[in-house]
C-alpha positions as a printed NumPy array, in Angstrom:
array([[  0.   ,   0.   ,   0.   ],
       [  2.145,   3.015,   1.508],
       [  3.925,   3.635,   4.473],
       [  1.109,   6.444,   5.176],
       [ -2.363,   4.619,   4.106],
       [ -4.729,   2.072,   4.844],
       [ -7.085,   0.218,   2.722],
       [-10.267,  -0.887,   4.494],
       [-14.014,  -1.415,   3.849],
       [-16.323,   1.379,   3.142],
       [-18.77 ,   0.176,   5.854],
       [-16.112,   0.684,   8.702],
       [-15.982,   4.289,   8.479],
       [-19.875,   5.13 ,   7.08 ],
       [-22.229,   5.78 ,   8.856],
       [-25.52 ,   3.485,   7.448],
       [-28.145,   6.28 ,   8.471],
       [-26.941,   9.41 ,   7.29 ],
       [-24.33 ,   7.61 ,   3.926],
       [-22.181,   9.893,   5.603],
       [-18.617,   9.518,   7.259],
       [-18.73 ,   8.291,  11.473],
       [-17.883,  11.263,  13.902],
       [-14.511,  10.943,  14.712],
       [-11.719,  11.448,  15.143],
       [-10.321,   7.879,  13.154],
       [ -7.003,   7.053,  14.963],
       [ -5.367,   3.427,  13.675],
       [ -3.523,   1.234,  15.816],
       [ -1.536,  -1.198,  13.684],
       [ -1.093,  -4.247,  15.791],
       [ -3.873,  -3.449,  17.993],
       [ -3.87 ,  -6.451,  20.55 ],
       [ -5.938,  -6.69 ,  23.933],
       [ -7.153,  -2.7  ,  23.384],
       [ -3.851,  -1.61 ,  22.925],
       [ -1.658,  -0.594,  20.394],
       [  2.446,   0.13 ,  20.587],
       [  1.949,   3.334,  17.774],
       [ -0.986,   5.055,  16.502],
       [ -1.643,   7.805,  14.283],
       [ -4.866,   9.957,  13.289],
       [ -6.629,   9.811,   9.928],
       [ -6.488,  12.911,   8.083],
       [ -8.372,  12.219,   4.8  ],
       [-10.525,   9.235,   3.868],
       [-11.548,   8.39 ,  -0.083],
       [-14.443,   5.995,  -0.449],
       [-15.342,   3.788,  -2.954],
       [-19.539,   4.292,  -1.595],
       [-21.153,   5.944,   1.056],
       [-23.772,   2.703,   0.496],
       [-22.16 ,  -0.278,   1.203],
       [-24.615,  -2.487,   1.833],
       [-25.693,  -1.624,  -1.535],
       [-22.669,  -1.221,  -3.73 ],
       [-21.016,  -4.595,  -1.983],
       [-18.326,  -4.54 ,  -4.556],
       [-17.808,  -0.903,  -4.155],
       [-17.165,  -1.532,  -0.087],
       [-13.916,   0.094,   0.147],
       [-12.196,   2.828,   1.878],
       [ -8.379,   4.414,   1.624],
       [ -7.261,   6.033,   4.878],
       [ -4.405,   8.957,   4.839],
       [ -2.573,   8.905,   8.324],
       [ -1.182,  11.616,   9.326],
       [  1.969,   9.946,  10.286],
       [  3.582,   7.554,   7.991],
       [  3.485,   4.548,  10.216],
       [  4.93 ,   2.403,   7.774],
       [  8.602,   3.664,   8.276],
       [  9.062,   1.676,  11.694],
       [  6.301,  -1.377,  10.641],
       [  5.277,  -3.587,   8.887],
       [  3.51 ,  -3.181,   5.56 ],
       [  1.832,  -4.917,   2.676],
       [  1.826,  -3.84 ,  -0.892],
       [ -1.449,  -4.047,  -3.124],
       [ -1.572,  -6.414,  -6.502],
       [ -4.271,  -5.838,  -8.613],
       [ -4.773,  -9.426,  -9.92 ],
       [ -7.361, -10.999, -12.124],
       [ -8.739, -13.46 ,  -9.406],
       [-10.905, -14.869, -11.745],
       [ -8.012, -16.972, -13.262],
       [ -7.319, -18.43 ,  -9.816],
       [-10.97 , -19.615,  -8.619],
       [-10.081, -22.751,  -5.757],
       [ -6.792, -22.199,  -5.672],
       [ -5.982, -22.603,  -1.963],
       [ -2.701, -20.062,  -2.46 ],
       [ -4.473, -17.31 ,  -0.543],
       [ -4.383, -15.712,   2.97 ],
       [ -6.409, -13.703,   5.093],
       [ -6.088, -11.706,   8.047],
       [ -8.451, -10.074,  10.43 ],
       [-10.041,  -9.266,  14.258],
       [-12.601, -12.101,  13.743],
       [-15.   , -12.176,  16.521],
       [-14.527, -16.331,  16.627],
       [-10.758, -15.417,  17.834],
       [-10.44 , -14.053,  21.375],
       [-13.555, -11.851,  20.703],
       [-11.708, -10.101,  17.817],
       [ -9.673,  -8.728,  20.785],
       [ -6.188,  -9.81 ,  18.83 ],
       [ -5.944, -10.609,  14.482],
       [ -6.421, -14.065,  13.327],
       [ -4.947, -15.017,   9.883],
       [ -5.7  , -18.389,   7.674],
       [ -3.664, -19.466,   5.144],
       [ -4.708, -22.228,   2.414],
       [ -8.114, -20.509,   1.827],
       [ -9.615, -19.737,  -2.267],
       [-12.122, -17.285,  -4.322],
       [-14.706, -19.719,  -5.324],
       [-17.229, -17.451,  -7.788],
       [-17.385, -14.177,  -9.342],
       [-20.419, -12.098,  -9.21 ],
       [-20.043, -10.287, -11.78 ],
       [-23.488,  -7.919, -11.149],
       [-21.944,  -6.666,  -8.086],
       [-18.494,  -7.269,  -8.438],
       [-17.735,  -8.984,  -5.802],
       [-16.143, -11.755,  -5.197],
       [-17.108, -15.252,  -2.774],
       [-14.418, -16.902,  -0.777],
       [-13.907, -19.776,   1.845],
       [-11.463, -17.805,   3.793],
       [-12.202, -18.004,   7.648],
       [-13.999, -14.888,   9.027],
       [-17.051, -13.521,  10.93 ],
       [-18.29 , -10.177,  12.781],
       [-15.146,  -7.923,  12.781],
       [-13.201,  -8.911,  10.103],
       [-14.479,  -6.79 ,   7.578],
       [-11.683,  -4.282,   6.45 ],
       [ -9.158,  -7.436,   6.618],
       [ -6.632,  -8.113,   3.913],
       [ -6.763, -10.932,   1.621],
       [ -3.032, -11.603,   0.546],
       [ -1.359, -13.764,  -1.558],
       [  2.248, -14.869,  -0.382],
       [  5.252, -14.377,  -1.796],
       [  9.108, -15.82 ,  -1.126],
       [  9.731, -13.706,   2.041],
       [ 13.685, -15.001,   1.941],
       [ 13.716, -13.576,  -1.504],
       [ 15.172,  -9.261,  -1.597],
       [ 12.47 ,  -7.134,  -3.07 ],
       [  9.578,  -9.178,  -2.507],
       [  6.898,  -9.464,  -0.315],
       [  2.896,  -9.762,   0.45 ],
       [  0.653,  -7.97 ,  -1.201],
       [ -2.85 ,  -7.664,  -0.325],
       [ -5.432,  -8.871,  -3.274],
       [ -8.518,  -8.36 ,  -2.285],
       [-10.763,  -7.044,   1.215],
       [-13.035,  -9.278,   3.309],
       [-15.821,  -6.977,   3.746],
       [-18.994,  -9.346,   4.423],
       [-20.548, -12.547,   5.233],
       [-23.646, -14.366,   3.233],
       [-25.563, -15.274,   6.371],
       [-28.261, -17.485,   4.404],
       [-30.969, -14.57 ,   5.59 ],
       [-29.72 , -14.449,   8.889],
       [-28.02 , -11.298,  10.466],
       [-25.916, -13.336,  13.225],
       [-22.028, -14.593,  12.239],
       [-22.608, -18.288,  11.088],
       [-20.175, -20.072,  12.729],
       [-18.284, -23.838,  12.224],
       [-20.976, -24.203,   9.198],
       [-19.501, -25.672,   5.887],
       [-19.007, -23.647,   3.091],
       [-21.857, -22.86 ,   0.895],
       [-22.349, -20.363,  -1.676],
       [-25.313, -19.003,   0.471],
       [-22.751, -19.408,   3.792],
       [-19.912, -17.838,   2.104],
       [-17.516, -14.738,   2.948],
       [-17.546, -11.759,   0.28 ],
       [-14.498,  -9.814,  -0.739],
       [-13.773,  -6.928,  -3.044],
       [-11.109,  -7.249,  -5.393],
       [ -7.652,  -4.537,  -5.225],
       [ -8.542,  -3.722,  -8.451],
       [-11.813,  -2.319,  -7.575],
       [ -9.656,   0.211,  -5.859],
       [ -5.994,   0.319,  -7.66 ],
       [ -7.144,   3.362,  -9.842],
       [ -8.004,   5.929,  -6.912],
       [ -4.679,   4.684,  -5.222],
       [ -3.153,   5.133,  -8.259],
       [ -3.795,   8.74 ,  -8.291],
       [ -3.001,   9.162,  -4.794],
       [  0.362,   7.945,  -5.107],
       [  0.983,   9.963,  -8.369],
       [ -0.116,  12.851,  -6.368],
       [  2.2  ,  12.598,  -3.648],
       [  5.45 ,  12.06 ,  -6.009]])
């Protein structure tokens, strides 16, 4: 991404009544564990792909500007637009995320081994068998590269931003994968144009 932004989803940071931005102040704590985080920094500017989530599912995504580029003493990931439709149930993926299944979503979770299984290509969105309920929207979906080899690392490919609940509105939890039980991400690309011009902005 960049050492000074954050991609999340859309419906982290809207509001659902008024379509329009949450009162803040937005302050993000990479790392966040047990309440806590080691370094924070405050939002400063937030692009959205919808202020209607819930609506525009494949639109459900939101780049953060911190005001202090966090990135130059932590960890970060890169973004990849790839064409995910090429690698439907391929198990190569990863995801990452403060599931409420894991400690209450009081620390991240990550899977690795999980796939994309369908394209819907009406909302543009994609259906996945990644593990995931209640608070892991905004999560990365990464693919994983050689981390001994220079130059190259993980790059996020996509955002978990939902779960098909078959009709339900609780987290469905330890049931098999369905297409009607599944987890919804949107694709990087969805988003690599408006980071695009960010980036060319700040050179």
């Amino acid at each position: 991404m960049s050492r000074d932004l954050v991609v999340t989803a859309a419906h982290c940071v809207v509001d659902p009544e008024t379509k329009g931005l949450m009162s803040g102040p937005f302050i993000f704590y990479p790392g966040y564990t047990d309440h806590q985080g080691d370094v924070s920094s405050p939002v400063t500017y937030v692009w959205l792909g919808t202020n209607d989530p819930s609506t525009y599912r494949g639109a459900d995504w939101a780049i953060l500007r911190l005001r202090d580029p966090l990135g130059n003493s932590t960890v970060w990931m890169g973004v990849r637009a790839v064409d995910l439709t090429e690698h439907l149930n391929s198990d190569r993926f990863y995801a990452a995320g403060y599931s409420s299944d894991f400690l209450n979503g009081d620390s991240a979770s990550w899977e690795k081994g999980c796939a994309f299984t369908a394209f819907n290509s009406n909302r543009r969105f994609f259906l996945h068998n990644c593990d995931g309920s209640r608070g892991s929207s905004g999560g990365p979906i990464f693919d994983y590269d050689d981390v001994n080899q220079p130059g190259v690392s993980n790059h996020i490919v996509a955002l978990q931003v939902a779960e098909h609940r078959n009709g339900g509105e609780e987290s469905l939890l330890n049931v098999p994968y369905s297409e009607s039980t599944a987890n919804v991400a949107v694709p990087a690309s969805a988003f690599m144009h408006t980071l695009r011009q960010i980036l060319d902005a700040q050179e």
